[in-house]
C-alpha positions as CSV (number, residue, x, y, z in Angstrom):
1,X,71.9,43.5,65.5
2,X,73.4,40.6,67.5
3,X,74.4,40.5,70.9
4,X,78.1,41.5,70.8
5,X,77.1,44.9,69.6
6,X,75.6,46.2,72.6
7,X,78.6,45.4,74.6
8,X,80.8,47.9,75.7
9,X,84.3,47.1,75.1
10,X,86.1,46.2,78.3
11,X,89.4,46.7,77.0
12,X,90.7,43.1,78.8
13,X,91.2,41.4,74.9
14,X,94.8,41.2,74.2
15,X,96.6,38.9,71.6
16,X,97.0,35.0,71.9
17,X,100.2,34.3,73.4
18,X,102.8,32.4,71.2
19,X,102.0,28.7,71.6
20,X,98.5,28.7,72.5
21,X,95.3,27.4,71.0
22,X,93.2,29.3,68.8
23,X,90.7,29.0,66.2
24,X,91.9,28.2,62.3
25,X,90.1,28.1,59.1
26,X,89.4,23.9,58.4
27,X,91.2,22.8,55.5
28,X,89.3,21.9,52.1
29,X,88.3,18.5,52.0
30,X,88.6,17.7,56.0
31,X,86.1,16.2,58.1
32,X,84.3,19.1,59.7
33,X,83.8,19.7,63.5
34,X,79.9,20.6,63.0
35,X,78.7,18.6,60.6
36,X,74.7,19.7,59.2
37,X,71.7,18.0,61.3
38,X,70.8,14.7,60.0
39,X,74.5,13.8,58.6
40,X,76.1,11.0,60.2
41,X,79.7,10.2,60.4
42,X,80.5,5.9,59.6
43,X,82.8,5.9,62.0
44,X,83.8,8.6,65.2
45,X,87.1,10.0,65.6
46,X,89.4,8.4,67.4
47,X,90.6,10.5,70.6
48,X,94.1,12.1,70.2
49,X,95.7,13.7,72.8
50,X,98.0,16.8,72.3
51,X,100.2,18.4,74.8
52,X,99.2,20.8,76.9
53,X,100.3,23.9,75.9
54,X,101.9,26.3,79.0
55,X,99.7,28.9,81.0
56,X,100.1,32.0,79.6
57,X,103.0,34.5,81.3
58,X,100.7,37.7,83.2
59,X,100.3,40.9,81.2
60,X,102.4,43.7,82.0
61,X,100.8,46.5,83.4
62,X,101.7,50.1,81.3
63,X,104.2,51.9,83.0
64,X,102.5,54.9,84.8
65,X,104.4,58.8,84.7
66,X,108.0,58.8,86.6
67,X,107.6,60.3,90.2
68,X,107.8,63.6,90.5
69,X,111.9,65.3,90.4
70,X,110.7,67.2,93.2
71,X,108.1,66.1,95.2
72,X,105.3,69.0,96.3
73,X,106.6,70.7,93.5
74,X,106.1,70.7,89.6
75,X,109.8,70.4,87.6
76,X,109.6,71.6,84.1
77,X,112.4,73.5,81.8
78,X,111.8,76.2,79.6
79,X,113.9,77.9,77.3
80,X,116.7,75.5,78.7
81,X,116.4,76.2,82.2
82,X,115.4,74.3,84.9
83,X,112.1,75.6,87.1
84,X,110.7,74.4,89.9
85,X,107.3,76.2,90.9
86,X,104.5,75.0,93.5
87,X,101.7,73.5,91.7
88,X,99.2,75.4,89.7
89,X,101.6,78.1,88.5
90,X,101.3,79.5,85.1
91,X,103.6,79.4,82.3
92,X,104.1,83.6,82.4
93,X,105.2,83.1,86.2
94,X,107.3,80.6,85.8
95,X,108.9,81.7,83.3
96,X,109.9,85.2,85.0
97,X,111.6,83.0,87.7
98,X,114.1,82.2,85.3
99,X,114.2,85.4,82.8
100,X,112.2,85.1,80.1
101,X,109.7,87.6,79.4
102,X,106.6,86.3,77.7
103,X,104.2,89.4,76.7
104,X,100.5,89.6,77.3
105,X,97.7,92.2,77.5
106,X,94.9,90.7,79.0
107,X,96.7,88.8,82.1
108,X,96.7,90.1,85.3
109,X,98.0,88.1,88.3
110,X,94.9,89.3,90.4
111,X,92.9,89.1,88.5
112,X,90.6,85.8,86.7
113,X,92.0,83.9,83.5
114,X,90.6,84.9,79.8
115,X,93.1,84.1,77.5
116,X,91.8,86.6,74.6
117,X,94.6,88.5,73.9
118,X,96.4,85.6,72.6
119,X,100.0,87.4,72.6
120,X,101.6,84.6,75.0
121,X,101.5,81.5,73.4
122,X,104.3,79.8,73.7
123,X,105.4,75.8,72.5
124,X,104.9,72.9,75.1
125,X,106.2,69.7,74.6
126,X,103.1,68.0,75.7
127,X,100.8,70.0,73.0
128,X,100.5,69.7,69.2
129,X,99.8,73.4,68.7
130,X,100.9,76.8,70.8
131,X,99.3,77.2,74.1
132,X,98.6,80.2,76.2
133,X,100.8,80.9,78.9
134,X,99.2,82.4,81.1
135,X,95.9,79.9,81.2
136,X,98.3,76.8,81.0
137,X,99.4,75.3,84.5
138,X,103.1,73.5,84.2
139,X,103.1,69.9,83.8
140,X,106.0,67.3,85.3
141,X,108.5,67.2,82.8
142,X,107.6,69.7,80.4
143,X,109.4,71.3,77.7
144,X,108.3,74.7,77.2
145,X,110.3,77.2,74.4
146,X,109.1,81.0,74.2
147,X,111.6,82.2,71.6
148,X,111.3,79.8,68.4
149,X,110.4,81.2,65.1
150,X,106.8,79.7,65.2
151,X,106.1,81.5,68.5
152,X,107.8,84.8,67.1
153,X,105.8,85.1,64.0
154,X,102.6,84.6,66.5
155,X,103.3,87.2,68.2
156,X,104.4,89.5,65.0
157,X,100.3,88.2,64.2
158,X,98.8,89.2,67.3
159,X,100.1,92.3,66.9
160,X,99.3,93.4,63.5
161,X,96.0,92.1,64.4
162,X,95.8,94.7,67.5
163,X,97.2,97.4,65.6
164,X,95.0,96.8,62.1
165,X,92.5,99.3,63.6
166,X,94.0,101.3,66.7
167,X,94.5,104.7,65.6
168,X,98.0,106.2,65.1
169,X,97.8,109.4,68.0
170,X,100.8,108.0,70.5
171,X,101.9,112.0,69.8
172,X,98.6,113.0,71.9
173,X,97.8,110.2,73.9
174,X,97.9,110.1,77.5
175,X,99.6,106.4,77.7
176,X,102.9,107.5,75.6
177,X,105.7,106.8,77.9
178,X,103.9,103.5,79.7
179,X,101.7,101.3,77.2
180,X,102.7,97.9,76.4
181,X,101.0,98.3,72.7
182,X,103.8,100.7,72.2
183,X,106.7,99.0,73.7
184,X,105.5,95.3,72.2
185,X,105.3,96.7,68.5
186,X,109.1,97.5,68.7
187,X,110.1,94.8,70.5
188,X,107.8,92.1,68.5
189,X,106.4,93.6,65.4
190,X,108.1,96.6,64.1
191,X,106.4,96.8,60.8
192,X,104.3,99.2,58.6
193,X,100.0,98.1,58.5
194,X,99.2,95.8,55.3
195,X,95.6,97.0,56.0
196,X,93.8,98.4,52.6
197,X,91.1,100.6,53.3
198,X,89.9,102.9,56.5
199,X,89.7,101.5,60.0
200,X,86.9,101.3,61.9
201,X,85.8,104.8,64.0
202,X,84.1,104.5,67.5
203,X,83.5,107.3,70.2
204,X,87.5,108.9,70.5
205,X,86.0,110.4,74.0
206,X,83.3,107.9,75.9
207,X,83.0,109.4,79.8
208,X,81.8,106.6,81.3
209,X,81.6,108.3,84.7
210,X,82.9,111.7,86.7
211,X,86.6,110.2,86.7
212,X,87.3,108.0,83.6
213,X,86.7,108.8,80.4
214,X,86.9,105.9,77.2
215,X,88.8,106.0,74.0
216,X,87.0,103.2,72.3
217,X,89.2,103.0,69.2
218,X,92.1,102.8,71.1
219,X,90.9,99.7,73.4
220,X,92.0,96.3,72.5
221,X,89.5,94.4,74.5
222,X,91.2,92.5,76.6
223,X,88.7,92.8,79.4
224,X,90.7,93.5,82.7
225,X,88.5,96.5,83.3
226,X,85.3,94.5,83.3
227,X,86.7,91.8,85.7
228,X,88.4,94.1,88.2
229,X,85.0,95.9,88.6
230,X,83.1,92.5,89.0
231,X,85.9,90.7,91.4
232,X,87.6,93.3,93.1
233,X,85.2,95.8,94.3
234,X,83.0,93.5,93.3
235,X,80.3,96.3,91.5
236,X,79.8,94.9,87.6
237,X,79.5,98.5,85.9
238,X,81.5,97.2,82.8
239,X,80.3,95.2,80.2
240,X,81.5,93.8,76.5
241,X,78.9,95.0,74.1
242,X,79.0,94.3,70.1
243,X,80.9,91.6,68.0
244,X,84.0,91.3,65.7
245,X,85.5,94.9,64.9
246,X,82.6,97.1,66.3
247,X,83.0,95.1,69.8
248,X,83.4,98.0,72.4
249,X,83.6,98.6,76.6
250,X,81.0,100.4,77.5
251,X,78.6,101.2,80.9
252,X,75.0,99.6,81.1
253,X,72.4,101.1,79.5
254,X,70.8,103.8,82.0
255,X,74.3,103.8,84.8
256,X,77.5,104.9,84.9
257,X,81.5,103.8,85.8
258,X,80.8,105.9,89.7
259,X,82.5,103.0,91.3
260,X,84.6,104.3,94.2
261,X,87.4,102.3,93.0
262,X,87.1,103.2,89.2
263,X,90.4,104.7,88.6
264,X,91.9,101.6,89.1
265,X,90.6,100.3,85.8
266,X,93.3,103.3,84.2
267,X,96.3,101.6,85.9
268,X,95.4,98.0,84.8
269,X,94.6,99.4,81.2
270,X,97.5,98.2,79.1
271,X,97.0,100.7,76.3
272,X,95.6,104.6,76.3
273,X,92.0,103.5,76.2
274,X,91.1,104.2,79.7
275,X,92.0,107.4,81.3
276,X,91.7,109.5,84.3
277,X,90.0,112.9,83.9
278,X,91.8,114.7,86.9
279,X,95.4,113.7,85.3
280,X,94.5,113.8,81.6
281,X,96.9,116.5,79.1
282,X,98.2,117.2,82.5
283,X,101.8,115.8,81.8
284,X,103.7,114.0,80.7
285,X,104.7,110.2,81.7
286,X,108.6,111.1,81.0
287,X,108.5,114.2,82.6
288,X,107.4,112.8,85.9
289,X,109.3,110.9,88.8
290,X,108.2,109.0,91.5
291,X,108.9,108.6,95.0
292,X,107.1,105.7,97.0
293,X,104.5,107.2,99.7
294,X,101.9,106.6,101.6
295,X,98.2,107.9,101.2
296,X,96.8,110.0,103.5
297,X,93.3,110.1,102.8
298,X,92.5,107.9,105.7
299,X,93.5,105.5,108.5
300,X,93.8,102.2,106.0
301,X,97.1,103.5,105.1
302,X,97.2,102.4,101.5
303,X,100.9,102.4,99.9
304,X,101.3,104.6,97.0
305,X,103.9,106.1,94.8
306,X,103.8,110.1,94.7
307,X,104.7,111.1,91.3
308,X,106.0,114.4,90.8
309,X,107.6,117.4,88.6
310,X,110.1,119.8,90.3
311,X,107.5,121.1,93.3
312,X,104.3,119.6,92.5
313,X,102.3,116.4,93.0
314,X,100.4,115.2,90.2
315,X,99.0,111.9,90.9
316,X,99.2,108.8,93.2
317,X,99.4,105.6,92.1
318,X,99.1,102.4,94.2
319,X,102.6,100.3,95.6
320,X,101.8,96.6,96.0
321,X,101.1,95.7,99.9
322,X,100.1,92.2,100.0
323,X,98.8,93.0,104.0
324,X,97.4,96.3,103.2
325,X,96.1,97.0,99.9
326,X,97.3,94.0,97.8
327,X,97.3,96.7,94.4
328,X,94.9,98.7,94.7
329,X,93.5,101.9,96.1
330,X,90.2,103.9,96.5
331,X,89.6,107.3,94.5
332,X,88.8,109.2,96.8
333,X,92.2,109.1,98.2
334,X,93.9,108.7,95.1
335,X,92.6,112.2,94.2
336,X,93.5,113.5,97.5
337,X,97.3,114.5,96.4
338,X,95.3,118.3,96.0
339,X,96.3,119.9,99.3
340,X,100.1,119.1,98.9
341,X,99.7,121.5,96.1
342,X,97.2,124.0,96.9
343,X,97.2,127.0,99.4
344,X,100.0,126.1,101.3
345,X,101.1,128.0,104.1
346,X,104.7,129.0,102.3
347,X,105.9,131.9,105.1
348,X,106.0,132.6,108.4
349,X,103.2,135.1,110.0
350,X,103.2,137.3,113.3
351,X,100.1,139.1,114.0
352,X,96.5,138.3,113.7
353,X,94.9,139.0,110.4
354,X,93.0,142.4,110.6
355,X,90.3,142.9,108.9
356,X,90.8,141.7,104.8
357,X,94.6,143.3,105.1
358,X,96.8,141.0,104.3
359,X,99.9,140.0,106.9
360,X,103.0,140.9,106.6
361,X,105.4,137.9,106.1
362,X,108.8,137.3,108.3
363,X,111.5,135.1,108.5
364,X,110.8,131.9,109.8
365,X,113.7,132.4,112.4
366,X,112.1,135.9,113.9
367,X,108.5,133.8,114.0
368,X,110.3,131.3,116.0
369,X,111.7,133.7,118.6
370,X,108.5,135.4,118.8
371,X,106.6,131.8,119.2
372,X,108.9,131.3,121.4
373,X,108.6,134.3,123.9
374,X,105.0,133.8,123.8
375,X,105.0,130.5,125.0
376,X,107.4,131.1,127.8
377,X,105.6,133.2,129.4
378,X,102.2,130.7,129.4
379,X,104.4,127.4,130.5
380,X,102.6,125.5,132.6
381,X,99.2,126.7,131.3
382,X,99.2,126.3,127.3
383,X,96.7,123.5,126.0
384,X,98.4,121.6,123.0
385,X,96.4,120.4,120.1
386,X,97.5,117.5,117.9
387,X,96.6,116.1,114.6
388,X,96.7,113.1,113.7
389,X,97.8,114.0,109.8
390,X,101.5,114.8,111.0
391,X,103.4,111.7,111.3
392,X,105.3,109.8,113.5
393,X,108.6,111.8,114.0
394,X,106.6,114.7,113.9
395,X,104.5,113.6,116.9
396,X,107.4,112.6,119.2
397,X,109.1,115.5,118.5
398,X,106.7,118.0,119.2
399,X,104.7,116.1,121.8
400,X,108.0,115.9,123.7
401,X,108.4,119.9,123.6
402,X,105.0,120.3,124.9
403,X,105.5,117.7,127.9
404,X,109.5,118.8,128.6
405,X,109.3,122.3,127.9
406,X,105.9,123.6,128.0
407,X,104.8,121.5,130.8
408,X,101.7,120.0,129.0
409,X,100.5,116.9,130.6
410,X,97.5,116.4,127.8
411,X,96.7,116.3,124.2
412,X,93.4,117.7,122.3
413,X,93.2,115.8,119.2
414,X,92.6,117.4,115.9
415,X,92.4,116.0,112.5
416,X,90.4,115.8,110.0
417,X,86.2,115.0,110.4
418,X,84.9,111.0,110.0
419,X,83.4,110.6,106.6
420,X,82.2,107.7,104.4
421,X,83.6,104.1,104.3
422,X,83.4,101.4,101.9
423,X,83.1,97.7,101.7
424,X,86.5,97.1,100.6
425,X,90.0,99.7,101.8
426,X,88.2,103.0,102.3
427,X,87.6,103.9,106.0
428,X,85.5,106.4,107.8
429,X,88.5,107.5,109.7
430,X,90.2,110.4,107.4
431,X,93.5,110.2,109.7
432,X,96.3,108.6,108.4
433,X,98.2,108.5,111.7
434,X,95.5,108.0,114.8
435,X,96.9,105.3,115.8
436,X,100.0,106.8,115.6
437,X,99.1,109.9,118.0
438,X,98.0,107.1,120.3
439,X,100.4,105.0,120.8
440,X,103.1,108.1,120.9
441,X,101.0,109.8,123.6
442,X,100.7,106.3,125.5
443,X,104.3,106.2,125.2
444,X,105.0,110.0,126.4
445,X,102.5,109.8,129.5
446,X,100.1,112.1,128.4
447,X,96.7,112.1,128.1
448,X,94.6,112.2,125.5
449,X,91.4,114.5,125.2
450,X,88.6,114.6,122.6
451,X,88.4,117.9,120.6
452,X,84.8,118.9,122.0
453,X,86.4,119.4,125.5
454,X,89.1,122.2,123.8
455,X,85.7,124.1,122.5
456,X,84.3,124.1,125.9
457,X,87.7,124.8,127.9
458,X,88.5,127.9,125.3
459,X,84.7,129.1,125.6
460,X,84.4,128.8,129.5
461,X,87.5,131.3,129.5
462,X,89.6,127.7,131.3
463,X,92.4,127.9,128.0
464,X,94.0,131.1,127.0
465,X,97.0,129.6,125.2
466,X,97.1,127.2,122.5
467,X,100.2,125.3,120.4
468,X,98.8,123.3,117.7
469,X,100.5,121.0,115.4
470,X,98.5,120.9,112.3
471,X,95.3,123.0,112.2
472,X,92.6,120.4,110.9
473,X,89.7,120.3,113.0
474,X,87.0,117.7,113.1
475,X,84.4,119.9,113.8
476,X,83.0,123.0,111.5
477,X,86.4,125.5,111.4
478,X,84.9,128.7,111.1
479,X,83.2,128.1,113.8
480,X,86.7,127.2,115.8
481,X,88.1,129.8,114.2
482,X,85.5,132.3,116.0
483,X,86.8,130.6,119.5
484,X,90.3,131.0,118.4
485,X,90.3,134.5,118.0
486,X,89.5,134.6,121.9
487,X,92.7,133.1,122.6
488,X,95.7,135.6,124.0
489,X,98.2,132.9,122.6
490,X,98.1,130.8,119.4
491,X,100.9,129.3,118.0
492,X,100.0,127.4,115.1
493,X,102.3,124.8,113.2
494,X,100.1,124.3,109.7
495,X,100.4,123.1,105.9
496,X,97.7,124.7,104.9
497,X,95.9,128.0,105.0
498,X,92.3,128.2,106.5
499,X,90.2,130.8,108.8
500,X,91.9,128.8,111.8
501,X,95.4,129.9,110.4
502,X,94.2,133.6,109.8
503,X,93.7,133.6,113.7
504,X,97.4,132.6,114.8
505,X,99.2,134.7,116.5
506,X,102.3,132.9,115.3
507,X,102.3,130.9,112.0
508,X,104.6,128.9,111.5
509,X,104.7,127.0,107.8
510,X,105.1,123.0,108.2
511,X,106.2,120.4,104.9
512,X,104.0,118.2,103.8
513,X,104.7,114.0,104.3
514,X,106.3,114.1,101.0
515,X,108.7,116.6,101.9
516,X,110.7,114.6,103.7
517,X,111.4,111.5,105.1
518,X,108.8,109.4,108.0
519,X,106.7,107.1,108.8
520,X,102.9,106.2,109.7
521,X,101.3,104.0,111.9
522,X,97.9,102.4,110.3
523,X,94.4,101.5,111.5
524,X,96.0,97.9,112.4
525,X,98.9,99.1,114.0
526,X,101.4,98.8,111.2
527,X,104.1,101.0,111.2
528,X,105.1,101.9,107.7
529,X,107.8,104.6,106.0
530,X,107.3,107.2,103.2
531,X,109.9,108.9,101.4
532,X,110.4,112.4,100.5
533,X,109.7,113.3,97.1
534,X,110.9,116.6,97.1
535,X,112.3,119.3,99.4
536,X,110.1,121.6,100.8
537,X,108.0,124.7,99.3
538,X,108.7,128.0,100.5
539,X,110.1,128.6,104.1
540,X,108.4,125.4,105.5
541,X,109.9,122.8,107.1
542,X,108.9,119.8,109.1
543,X,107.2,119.9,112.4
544,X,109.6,118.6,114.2
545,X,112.2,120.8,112.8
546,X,110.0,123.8,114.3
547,X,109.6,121.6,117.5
548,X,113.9,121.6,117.6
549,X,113.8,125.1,116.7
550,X,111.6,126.4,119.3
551,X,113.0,123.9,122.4
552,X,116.2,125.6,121.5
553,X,114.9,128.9,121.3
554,X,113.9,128.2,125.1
555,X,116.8,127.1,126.4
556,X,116.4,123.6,126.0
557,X,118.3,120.4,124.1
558,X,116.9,119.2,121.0
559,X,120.2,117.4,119.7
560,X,118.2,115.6,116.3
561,X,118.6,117.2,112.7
562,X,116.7,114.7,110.8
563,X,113.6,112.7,110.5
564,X,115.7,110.0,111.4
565,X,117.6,110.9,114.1
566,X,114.3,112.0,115.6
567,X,112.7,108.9,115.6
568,X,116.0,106.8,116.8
569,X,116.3,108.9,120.0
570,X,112.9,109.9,120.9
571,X,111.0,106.5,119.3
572,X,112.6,104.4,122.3
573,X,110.3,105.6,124.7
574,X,107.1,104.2,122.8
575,X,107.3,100.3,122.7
576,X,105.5,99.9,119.5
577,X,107.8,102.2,117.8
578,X,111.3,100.8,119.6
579,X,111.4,97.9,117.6
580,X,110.6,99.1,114.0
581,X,113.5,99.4,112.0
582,X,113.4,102.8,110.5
583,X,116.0,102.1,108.0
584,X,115.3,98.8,106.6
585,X,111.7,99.5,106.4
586,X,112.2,102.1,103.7
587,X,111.2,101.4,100.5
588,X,113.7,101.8,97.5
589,X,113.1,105.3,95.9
590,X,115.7,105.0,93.3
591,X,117.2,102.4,90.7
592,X,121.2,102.9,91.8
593,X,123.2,105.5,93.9
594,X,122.9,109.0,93.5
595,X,120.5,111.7,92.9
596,X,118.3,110.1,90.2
597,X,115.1,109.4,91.6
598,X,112.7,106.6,90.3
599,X,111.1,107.4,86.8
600,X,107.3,107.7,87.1
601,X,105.1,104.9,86.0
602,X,108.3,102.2,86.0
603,X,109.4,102.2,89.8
604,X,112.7,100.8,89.0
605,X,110.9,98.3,85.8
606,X,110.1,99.0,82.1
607,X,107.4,101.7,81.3
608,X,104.1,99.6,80.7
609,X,104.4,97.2,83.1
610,X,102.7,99.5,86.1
611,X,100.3,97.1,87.5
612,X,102.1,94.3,89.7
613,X,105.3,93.4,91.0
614,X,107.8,95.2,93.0
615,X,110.5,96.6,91.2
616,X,113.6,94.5,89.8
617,X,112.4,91.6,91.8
618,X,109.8,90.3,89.9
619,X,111.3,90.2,86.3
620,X,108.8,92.7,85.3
């Protein structure tokens, strides 16, 4: 081995330039330069001189990329189009802004990259072979095509690879209506199984914990369960177990899928494999509509759509917030839709309940005269509970009767009792609208008082005369409900039926939020709007209609009809509420004019595509 192979190249050799010296083969029969030791030459060579040959002209260095089209920015086409997208952005993004749709399974704009699905490869001119969108930043000058024939047949592959073993139940499945393996096979494949022989079985019904439950043959594996639960609640419950066709999801051995966030993993899943046991063979996805809300299961105030048939909630799902809940909520309030459904208060009541008789039921309009006479004779001396569960509109309106007409100059609030928080949206505080009740009372002038101090004033014999709007109670309510019954006067505005509502000696029935049309204001003081799904059960109304009702009843001037025209004219007197605008804060609740509310599961975008985006501005 001789020197010169030991030396790395330096990559500085380049060719002779024309005209210069360099090293030739002697001719035969010349004199040679080196002649062998010992060898002696008769005569020397005489000296010639030659011309000096010219110095030769520098390299030129290799031209380097052309700057950038738009500097900060990364300038690419695709399909034809011109993009321009901040650095870092993937191919599936990109090419949204401009109207192409590029499917995928396993990508999730929240969530890490995998790339296992393989369904969005796409051409790029600065690749030899396809390339997955969504794991493939844009490049300066790219040329990116989603629509040739070679990226057509891949995804006609992909998808007769995904479908050689999922079972053929879409009549009985829970996804029909919304799964992307259904609306991809028509749109990209569309053709009968070449498969010879019997597909693989797994476990059709896998409950991996007390609210999701697995159908392993139905799962395509594309993993966005098992990283949501290790990056988003951050609690690794999922894992990938087995190779090639008997590859499954599946719990560790010994635990379970108890996650307080679990649920979540059934709106990510793109096909039926995932499902929720509360809203499973419940209904159906096409039967539903949807009207966006807001969860009440505590103060965070998580955005959610509240989907619906005729006069009954069936689930929530999560809106996107980017300051609130990004896409995401907890179970426990995505499971508490219950109450809007069960033992409402549906008709007025006069009279206390006697014994296990039940109450006779009157019109809503007598209950109101009779509220009202009882009150007017106890102005001045009537405590007024509030709960923090009604919302905004219904807080100014009724808080304003108490102060104008019943001559209250304090609140007792109600609401529900603190329970558990978690690490990531869940809060203690079970109140959607505290800071609401707050700020309103702020506003009004009136005072507020912990709930404690109304069980010692009603014991001690101090309060004889009560108006509540809403009857949840922090504390234990049969126990209230024991105080109550010592009252002379109780006038209860309630949704739901309790042993505090059997005490009333007026009951009056009050909607639900997604009855009609307010707003909330959240743990960090953001004031957000919900929409009304549907119109009210029974002979209930809204509590601020029964706060109109009965300032008119007593002479007074209650000039609003609606929601909104309570919160325009009474709203001015709290600053925080002043400037929100109640009408361009309001999210869309259908695609176009008319009566046609929003479709469950699509929000205004194709059903399957339920887990980002905000509808028709997105692409999605």
């Amino acid at each position: 081995m001789s020197d010169n192979d030991t030396k790395k190249p330096t990559g500085d050799s380049q060719p002779p330039p024309k005209g210069a010296p360099s090293e030739t083969r002697e001719a035969p029969g010349s004199t040679p330069k080196h002649p062998p030791a010992g060898a002696k030459l008769d005569t020397p060579p005489a000296a010639h001189s030659a011309p000096t040959a010219p110095p030769p002209p520098p390299t030129a260095k290799p031209a380097g990329p052309p700057p950038p089209k738009n500097p900060g920015f990364v300038t690419c086409t695709i399909d034809g189009k011109e993009v321009v997208v901040k650095p870092g952005t993937n191919m599936v993004e990109a090419a949204r802004s401009v109207g192409s749709d590029i499917p995928y399974f396993c990508y999730h704009p929240r969530l890490s990259i995998a790339a296992n699905c393989r369904m969005c490869m796409v051409e790029a001119s600065n690749a030899p072979k396809l390339v997955p969108a969504c794991q493939t930043p844009l490049a300066e000058g790219q040329v990116i095509k989603t629509n040739t024939a070679k990226v057509k047949e891949q995804q006609r592959a992909v998808m007769e690879f995904l479908l050689l073993n999922h079972p053929v139940d879409c009549s009985i499945c829970d996804q029909a209506g919304e799964c992307k393996l259904q609306d991809y096979y028509m749109r990209y494949d569309y053709r009968p199984s070449r498969l010879e022989g019997g597909k693989v079985m797994k476990n059709k019904r896998k409950v991996l914990g007390p609210r999701v439950v697995l159908d392993q043959e139905r799962c395509i594996i594309c993993s966005r369960c098992v990283r949501f639960m290790n990056e988003i609640p951050k609690e690794p419950q999922l894992g990938i177990f087995g190779r090639g066709s008997h590859e499954v999801i599946d719990t560790f051995p010994g635990s379970e899928l108890n996650s307080n966030y679990s649920l979540n993993t059934v709106d990510i899943c793109p096909v039926g494999a995932l499902l929720s046991r509360d809203f499973r063979f419940r209904a159906r996805s096409w039967f539903l509509s949807a009207a966006p809300s807001v969860c009440t299961g505590c103060s965070r105030g998580c955005n959610t759509y509240a989907d619906f048939m005729a006069q009954d909630t069936y689930r929530y799902r999560p809106r996107e917030n980017e300051a609130i809940n990004k896409s995401w909520m907890c179970d426990q309030g995505r499971l508490s839709y219950k109450y809007l459904n069960l033992g409402r208060v549906l008709s007025a009541v006069v009279g206390r309940q006697q014994g296990g008789t039940a109450r006779p039921e009157v019109a809503r309009k007598e209950a109101i005269k009779a509220a009202a006479k009882a009150l007017g004779e106890v102005k001045g001396k009537v405590a007024v509970l509030a709960s923090p569960l009604a919302s905004n509109e219904d807080l100014l309106a009724t808080l304003t009767f108490a102060k104008g007409t019943l001559g209250a100059r304090e609140v007792y609030v109600g609401g529900r009792p603190q329970g558990d928080a978690d690490h990531y949206l869940m809060t203690a505080d079970k109140n959607p609208n505290r800071k609401g009740l707050e700020l309103i009372a702020a506003g009004l002038g009136l005072a507020l008082r912990p709930f404690d101090e109304l069980v010692k004033a009603i014991d001690g014999g101090k309060v004889r005369a009560l108006y509540a709007v809403g009857t949840e109670v922090p504390g234990n309510v049969e126990t209230f409900a024991q105080a109550a019954a010592k009252l002379d006067v109780f006038v209860a505005q309630a949704m739901n039926e309790s042993p505090l509502t059997a005490q009333a000696t007026v009951l009056l029935p009050a909607s639900t939020h997604v009855e009609y049309d307010g707003s909330f204001v959240q743990m960090d003081g953001i004031v957000q709007r919900f929409r009304k799904a549907y119109p009210s059960k029974g002979d209930a109304v809204a509590h601020w209609a029964l706060a109109a009702e009965l300032t008119r009843e007593l002479g007074g001037t209650a000039a609003w009809t609606s929601s909104r025209e309570a919160f325009r004219e009474l709203g001015k007197q709290v600053a925080e509420l002043a400037q929100f605008d109640w009408d361009k804060a309001a999210p869309p609740d259908r695609e176009k004019p008319g009566i046609n509310p929003l479709p469950t599961a699509a929000d205004g975008r194709p059903p399957g595509y339920r887990e980002f985006g905000a509808p028709r501005v997105r692409g999605l």
